[in-house]
C-alpha positions as CSV (number, residue, x, y, z in Angstrom):
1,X,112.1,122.6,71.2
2,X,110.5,126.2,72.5
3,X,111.8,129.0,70.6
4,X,110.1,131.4,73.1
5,X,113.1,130.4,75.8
6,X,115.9,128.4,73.7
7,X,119.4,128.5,74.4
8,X,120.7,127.2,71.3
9,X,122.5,129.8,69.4
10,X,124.1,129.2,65.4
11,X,127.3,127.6,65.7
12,X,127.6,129.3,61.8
13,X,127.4,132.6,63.4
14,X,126.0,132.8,66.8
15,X,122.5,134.1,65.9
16,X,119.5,133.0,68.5
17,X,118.2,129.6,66.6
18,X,114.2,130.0,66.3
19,X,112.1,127.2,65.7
20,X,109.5,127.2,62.7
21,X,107.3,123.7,62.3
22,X,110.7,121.4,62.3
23,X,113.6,123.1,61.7
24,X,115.7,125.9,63.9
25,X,117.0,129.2,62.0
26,X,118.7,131.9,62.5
27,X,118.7,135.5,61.1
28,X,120.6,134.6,58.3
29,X,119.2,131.8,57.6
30,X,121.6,128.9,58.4
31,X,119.3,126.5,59.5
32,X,119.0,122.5,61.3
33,X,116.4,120.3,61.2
34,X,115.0,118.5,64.3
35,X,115.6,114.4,64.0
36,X,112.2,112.5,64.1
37,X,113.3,111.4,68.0
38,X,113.0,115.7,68.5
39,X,116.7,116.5,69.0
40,X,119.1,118.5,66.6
41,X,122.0,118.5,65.0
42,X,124.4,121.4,65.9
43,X,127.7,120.1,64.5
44,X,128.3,121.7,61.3
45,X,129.1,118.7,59.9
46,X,126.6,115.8,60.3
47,X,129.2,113.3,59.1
48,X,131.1,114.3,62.0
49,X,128.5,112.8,64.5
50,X,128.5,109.6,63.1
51,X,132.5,109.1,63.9
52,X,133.1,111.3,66.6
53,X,132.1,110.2,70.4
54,X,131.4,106.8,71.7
55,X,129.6,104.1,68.4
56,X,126.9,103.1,68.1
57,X,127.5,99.7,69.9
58,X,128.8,101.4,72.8
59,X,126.0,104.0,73.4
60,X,123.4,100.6,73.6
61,X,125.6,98.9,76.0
62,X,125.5,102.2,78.0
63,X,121.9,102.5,77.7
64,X,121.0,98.8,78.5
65,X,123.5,98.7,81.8
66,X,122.5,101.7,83.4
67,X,118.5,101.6,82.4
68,X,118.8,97.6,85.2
69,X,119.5,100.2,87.6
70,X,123.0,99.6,89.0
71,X,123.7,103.0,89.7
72,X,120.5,104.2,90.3
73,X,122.2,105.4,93.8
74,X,124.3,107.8,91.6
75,X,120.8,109.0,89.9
76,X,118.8,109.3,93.1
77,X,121.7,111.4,94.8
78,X,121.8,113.8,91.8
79,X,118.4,114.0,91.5
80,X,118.1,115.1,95.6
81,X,120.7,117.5,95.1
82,X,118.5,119.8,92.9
83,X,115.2,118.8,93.9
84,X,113.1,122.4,94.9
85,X,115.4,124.3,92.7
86,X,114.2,126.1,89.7
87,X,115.8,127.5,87.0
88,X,117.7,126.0,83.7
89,X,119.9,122.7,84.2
90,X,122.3,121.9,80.9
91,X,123.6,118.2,81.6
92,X,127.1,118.3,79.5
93,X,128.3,115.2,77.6
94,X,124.7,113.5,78.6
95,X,125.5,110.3,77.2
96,X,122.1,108.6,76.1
97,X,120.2,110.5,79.0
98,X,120.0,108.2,81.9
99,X,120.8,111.0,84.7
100,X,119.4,113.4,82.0
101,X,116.0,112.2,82.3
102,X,115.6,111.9,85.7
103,X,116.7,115.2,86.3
104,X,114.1,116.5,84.0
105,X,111.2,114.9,85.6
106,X,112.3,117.6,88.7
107,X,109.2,120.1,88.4
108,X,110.9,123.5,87.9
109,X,113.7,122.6,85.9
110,X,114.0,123.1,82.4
111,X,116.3,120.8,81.1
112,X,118.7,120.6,78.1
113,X,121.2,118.1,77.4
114,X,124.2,117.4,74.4
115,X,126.2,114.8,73.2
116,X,129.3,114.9,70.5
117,X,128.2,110.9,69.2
118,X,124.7,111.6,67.8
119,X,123.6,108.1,69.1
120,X,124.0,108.7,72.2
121,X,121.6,111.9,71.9
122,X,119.0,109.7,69.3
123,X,118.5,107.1,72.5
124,X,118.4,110.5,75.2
125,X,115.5,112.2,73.1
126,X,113.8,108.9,73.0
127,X,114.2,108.4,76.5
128,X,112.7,111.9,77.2
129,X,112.8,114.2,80.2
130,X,114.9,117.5,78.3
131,X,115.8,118.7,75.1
132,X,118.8,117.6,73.5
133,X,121.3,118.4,71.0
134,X,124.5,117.0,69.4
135,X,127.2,119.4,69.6
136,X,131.0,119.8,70.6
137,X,132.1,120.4,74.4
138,X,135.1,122.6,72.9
139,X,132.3,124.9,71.4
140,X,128.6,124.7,73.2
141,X,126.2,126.6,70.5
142,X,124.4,128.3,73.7
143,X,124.2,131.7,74.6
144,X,126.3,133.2,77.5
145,X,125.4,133.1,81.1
146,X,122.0,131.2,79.8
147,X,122.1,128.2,82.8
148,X,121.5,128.0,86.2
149,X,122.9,124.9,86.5
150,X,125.5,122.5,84.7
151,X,125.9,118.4,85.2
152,X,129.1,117.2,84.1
153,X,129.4,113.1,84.5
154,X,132.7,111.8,83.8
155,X,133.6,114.0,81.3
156,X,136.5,116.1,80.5
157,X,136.8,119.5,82.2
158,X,136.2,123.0,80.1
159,X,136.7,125.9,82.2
160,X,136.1,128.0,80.4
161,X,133.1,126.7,78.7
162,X,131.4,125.9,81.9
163,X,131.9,129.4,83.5
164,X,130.8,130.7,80.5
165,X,127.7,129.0,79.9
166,X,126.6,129.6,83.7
167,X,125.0,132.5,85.3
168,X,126.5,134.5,87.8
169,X,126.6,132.5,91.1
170,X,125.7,129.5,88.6
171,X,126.5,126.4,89.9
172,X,128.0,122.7,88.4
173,X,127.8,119.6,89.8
174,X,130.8,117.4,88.5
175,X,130.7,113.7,89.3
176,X,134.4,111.6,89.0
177,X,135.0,108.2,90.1
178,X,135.5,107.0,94.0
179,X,138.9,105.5,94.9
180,X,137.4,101.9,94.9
181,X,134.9,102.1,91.9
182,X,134.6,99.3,90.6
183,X,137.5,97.7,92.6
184,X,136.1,93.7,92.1
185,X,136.0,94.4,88.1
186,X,139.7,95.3,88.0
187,X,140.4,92.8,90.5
188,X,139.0,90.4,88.0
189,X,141.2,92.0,85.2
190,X,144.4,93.1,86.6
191,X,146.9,91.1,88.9
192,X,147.5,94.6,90.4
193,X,144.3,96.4,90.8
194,X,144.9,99.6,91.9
195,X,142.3,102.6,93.7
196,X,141.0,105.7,91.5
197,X,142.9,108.8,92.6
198,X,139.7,111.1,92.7
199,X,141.3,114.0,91.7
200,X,139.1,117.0,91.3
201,X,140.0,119.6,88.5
202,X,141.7,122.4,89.4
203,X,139.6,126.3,88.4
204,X,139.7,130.0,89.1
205,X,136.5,130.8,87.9
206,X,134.6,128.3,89.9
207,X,134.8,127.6,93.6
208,X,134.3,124.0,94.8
209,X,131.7,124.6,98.0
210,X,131.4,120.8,98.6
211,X,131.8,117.2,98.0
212,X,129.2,114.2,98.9
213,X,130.6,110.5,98.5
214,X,128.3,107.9,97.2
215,X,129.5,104.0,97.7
216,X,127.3,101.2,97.3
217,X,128.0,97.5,96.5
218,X,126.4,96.0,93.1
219,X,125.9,92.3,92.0
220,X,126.7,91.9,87.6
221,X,124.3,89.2,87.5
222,X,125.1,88.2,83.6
223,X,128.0,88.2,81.0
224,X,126.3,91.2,79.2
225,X,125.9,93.2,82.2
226,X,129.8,92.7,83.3
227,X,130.6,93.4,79.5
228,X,128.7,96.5,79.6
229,X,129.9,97.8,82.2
230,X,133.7,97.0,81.2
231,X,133.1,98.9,77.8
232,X,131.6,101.9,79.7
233,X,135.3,102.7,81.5
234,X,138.4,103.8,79.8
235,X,140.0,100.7,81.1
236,X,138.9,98.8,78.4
237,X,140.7,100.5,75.9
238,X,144.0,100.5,77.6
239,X,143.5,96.4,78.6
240,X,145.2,93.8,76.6
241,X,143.2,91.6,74.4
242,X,144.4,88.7,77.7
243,X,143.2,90.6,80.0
244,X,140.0,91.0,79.0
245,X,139.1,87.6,78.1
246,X,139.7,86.9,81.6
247,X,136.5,88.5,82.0
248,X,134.5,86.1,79.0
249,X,133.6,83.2,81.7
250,X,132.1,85.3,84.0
251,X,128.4,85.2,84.5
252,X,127.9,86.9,88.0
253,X,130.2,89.0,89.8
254,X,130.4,91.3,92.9
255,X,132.2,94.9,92.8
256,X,131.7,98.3,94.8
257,X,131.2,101.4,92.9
258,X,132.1,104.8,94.2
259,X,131.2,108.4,93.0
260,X,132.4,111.6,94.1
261,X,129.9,114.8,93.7
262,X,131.1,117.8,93.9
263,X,129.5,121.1,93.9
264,X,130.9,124.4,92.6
265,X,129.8,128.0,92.3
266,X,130.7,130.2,89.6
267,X,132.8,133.2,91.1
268,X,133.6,136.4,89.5
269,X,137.0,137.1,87.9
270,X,139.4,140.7,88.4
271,X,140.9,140.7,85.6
């Protein structure tokens, strides 16, 4: 953490956060200690971060599937979207920092990145690349108007939020599911598989200014992986318990996955 140029504001009261040896303060005094991995704790209560947002077992299965690479095209288009930009990227719901960290390697970025399940953000910080925090999408502890650039990742939409964390002319690049993501894993669950609808949220106070598809075709070459990756959508949730054991005698299997990206530039509002 760099007090000179933080972001990170007192979700107590709102004061700049300053950082002295491990812990950031405020003016009047509230004050969060940094976690041995480097990140902090901005939820005002720490309890809530160990039962809010994805568990414990989840966040590894998310880390372990997406560090073999399988969408690495995902990463690699991101990543050449901002490439020769400069300025102050805040990826939003950043999981355990797979995207996160790539994007950070991009010389003139600075990058910061929060989570609400404080997991996820332990196995970010350690993966490196940014500065992260555990916070609340509802309530970002960052100052107005302090980011040039947002990443949001299949994560729910907050206008309001995002326009006002972004600078003027800011932009946000939002990511949602291709109609056939993941098609061969539902056809492997479901008797009637059907396509994502790729709807993109609808905004006033940012303007989409462009969309890129991204389709490739993936081989789940173990049990794990095809597990991992079956936890990591909300489909598993809302699958029966027969279902999903249709999946248990699987140890290879073949399914496309699809990603929209699209771009939007924060616009003034007449009120």
């Amino acid at each position: 953490m760099n007090e000179a140029a933080s972001p990170l504001r007192c979700p107590v009261c709102g004061s700049p956060l300053f950082l002295s040896e491990r812990t950031l303060q405020c003016a009047r005094r509230h004050s969060f200690d940094l976690a041995k991995e480097g990140y902090v704790n901005l939820l005002l209560s720490h309890k809530a971060s160990d039962t809010m947002g994805d568990s414990k077992e989840a966040a590894r299965f998310r880390r372990d599937f997406l560090s073999r690479g399988y969408y690495a095209p995902l990463r690699d288009a991101l990543v050449g979207k901002l490439k020769g930009q400069s300025g102050r990227l805040l990826d939003v719901c950043c999981g355990e920092g797979y995207y996160t960290a790539s994007l950070g390697a991009i010389p003139g970025l600075d990058v910061w990145g929060f989570d609400l399940a404080r997991e996820m953000v332990r196995l970010a910080a350690r993966r490196g690349g940014a500065r992260y925090f555990v916070a609340n999408l509802a309530h970002v502890p960052v100052a107005d108007e302090s980011f040039d650039f947002a990443a949001l990742l299949f994560a729910p939409f907050q206008e309001a939020e995002l326009a006002r964390i972004l600078k003027p002319s800011g932009r946000l690049f939002l990511v949602v599911p291709g109609k056939r993501h993941l098609f061969g894993l539902k056809q492997a669950v479901y008797d009637a598989p059907y396509e994502n609808d790729e709807a993109l949220p609808e905004t006033k106070r940012l303007k989409l200014i462009g969309t890129e598809r991204i389709d490739a075709q993936i081989c789940l070459r173990s049990q794990a992986d095809i597990q991992a990756v079956f936890r990591m959508t909300p489909y598993y949730y809302r699958t029966a318990q027969a279902d999903r054991e249709k999946l248990n005698g699987l140890d290879e299997l073949e399914t496309e996955i699809s990603f929209v990206i699209a771009e939007y530039q924060k616009v003034e509002v007449k009120l």
